[in-house]
C-alpha positions in Angstrom: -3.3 0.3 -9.5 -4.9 -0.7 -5.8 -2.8 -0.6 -3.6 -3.2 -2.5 0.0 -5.9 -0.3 0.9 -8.4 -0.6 -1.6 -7.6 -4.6 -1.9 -8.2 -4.8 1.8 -11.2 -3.4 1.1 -12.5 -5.7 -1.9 -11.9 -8.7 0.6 -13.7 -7.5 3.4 -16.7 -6.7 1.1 -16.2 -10.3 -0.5 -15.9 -11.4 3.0 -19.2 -9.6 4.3 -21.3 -10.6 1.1 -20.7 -14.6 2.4 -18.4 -16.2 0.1 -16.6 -18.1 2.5 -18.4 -21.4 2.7 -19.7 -21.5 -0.8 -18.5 -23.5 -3.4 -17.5 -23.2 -7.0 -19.4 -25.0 -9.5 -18.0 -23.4 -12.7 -15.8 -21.5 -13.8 -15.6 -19.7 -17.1 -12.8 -18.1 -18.9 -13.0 -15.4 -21.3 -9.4 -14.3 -21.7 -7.0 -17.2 -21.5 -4.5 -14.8 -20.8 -6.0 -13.4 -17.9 -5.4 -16.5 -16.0 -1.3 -16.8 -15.1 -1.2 -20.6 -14.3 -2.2 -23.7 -15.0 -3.3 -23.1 -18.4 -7.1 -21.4 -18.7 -8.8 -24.8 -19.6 -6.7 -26.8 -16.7 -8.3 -23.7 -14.3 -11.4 -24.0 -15.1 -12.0 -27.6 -15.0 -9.5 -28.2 -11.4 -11.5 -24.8 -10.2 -14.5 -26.6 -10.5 -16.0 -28.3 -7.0 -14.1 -26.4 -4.4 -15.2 -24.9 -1.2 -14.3 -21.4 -0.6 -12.3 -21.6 2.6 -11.1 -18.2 3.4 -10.7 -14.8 2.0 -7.7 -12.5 2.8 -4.9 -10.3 1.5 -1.5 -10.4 1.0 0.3 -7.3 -0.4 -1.7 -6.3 -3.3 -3.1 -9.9 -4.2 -6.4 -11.4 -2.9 -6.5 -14.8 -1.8 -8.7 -17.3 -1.7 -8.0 -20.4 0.4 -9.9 -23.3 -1.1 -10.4 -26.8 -0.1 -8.9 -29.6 -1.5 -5.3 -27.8 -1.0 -5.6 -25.1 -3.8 -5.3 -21.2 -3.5 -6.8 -18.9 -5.6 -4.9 -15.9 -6.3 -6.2 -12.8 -7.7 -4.3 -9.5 -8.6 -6.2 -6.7 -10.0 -4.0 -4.5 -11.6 -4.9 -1.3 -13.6 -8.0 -1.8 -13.6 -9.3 -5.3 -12.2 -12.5 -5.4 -10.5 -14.1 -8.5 -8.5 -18.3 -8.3 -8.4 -20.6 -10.4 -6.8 -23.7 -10.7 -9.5 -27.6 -12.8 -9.2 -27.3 -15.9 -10.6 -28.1 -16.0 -14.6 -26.2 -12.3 -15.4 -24.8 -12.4 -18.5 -21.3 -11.8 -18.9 -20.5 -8.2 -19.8 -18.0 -6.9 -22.6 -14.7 -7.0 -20.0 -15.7 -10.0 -18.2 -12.6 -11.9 -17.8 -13.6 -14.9 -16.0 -16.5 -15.8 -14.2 -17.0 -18.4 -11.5 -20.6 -19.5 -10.2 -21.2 -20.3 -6.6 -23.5 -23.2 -5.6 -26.1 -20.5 -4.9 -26.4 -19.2 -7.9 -24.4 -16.4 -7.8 -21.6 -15.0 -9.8 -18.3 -13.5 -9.3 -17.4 -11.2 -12.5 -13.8 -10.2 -12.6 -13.6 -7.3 -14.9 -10.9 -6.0 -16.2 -10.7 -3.3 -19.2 -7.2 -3.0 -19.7 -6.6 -7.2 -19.4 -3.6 -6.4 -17.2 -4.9 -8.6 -14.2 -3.8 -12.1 -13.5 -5.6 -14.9 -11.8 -3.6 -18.4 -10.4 -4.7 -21.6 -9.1 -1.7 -23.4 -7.3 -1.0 -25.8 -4.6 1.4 -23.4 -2.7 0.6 -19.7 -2.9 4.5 -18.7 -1.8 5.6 -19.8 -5.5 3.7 -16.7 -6.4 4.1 -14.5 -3.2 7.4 -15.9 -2.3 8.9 -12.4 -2.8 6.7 -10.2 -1.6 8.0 -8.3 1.6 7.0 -7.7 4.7 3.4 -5.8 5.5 3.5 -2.6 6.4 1.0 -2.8 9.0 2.5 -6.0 10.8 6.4 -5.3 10.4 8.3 -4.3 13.7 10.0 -0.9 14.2 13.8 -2.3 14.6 12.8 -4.9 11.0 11.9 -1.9 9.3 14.6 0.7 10.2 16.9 -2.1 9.9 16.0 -2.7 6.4 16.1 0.8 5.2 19.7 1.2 6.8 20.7 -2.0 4.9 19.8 -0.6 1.3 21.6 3.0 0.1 18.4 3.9 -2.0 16.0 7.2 -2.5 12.6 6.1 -0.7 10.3 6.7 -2.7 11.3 3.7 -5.2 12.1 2.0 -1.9 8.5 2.0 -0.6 7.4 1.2 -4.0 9.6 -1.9 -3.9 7.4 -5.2 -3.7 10.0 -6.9 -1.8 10.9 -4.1 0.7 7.2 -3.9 1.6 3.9 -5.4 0.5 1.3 -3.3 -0.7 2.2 0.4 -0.6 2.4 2.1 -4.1 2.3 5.4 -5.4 -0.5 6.9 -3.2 0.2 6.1 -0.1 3.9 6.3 -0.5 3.7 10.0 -1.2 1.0 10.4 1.7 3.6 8.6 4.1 6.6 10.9 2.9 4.6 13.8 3.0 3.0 13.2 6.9 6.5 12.1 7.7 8.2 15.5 6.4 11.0 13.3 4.0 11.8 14.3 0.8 11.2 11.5 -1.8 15.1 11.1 -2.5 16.4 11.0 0.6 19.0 8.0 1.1 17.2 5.1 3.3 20.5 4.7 4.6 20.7 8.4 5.7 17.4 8.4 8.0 18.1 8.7 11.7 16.2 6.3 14.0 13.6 9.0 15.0 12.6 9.4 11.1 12.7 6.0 10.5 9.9 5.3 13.3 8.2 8.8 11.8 7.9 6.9 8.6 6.5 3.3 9.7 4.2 5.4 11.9 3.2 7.9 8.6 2.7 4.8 7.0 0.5 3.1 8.8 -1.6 5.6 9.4 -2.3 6.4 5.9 -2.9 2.8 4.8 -5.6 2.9 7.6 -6.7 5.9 7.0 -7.3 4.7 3.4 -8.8 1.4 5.0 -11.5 3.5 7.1 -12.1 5.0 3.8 -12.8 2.1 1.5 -9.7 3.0 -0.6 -9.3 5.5 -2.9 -11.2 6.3 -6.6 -10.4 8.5 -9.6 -12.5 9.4 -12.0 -16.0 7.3 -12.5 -14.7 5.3 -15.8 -14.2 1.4 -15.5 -10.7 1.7 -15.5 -11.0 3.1 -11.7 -10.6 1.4 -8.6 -14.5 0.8 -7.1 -15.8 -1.7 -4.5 -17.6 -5.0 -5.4 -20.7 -3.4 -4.8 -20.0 -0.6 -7.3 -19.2 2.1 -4.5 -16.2 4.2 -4.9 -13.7 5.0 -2.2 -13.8 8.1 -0.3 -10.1 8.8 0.3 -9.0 11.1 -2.1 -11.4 13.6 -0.8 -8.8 13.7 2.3 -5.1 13.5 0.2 -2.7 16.1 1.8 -0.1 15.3 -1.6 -0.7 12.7 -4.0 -2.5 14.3 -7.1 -3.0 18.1 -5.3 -0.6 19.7 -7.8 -0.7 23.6 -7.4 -3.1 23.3 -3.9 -1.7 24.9 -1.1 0.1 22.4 1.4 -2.0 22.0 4.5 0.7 22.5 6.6 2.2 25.5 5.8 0.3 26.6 2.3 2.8 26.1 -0.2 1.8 24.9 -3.5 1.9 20.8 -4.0 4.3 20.0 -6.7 4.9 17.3 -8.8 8.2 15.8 -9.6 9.7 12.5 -10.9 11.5 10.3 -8.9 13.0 7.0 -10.2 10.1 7.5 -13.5 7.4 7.9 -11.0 4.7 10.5 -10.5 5.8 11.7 -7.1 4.1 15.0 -5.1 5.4 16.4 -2.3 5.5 20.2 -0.5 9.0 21.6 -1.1 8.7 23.9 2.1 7.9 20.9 4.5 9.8 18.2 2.7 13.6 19.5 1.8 15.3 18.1 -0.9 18.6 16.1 0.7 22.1 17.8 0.1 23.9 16.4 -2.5 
């Protein structure tokens, strides 16, 4: 799933290809299902007329300020992708929805698996009202007092929506990892030093991962690529996620690969200790 990364990315590029300022003429949906609320047809036709006002993340959800007090919210899920077509392309076989712009041009979201979701509301905080803080905005004393508060392992923790917008599986093992902290270790156990180790870890992954236009796997449909059809570049510089049996760049001990709380987790044994029981 994109994480806060590569959906930072996907609105920048929206951003840079100038769809703030155009407006919506149409809208077509081709999985009702795809779109979370109102109803498809009630979308399509209340869609319909509004100006593109701004483009910008929260968490893992794009959104779309639009005029006439709407939002547009778009969460892409496995394996969402947002394009920005010519006018007249023909909708391909896992187009979900469509809208055209009064230029002419289309925006395809695609979506193989259907597990994305697209909203139209008045106030965006009935569907973001949970979300956490972000990772890249939230203050040293917020964050370490927020892991002190809660007695859980941090790798669920940092995969928690409402601890912290936006960081999933990738980066949370690249932030445990940089910071030397075992996956399980209590929240409530880190001193102050490693709690500022980890916001600073972090961060510097997520921008890391920004600089480098997210990350891709594989070249199917199902994987994360920009609206232009680019893929990222960052998993050519992961130090854990995904490097099973590579030698740790730190000290050369093979990457394993572990669950923690049902997750995929990969971490160096050497650098990151497992906490005494």
């Amino acid at each position: 799933m994109p994480e806060l990364p590569e959906v930072e990315t996907v609105v920048r590029e929206l951003r840079s290809v100038g769809l703030i300022g155009r407006r919506i003429v149409q809208a077509r949906v081709f999985w009702p299902k795809t779109v979370a609320a109102p109803d498809a047809r009630r979308f399509a036709r209340e869609i319909r007329g509004r100006e593109i006002r701004d483009l910008s993340r929260r968490g893992k959800f794009i959104v779309a300020e639009l005029s006439g007090d709407r939002t547009l919210l778009v969460h892409l899920r496995m394996s969402g992708h947002l394009d920005v077509q010519p006018p007249k392309t023909r909708p391909r076989l896992h187009d979900r929805v469509v809208w055209t712009l009064d230029d002419g041009r289309q925006v395809h979201f695609e979506d193989v698996r259907k597990f994305g979701r697209v909203w139209l509301v008045r106030d965006p905080a009935v569907v973001l009202r949970n979300l956490g803080p972000e990772p890249l905005a939230i203050s040293q004393a917020q964050f370490a007092a927020g892991l002190a508060a809660r007695a859980r392992q941090l790798k669920p923790l940092l995969l928690d929506q409402s601890f912290l917008a936006g960081v999933g599986n990738i980066y949370s093992d690249e932030a445990l990892w940089a910071a030397r902290l075992h996956p399980r270790h209590r929240s409530d156990a880190l001193t102050g030093a490693q709690a500022a180790e980890l916001l600073q870890a972090l961060r510097s992954v997520l921008r890391k991962g920004i600089r480098n236009l997210g990350t891709t796997f594989g070249a199917g449909k199902t994987h994360f690529v920009l609206p232009r059809g680019e893929r990222g570049r960052n998993q050519e510089q992961l130090n854990a996620y995904g490097q099973t049996g590579a030698p740790c760049p730190r000290c050369g001990t093979p990457i394993r690969r572990i669950l923690v709380g049902q997750r995929s987790t990969h971490l160096c044994p050497t650098c990151q200790r497992a906490p005494k029981l």
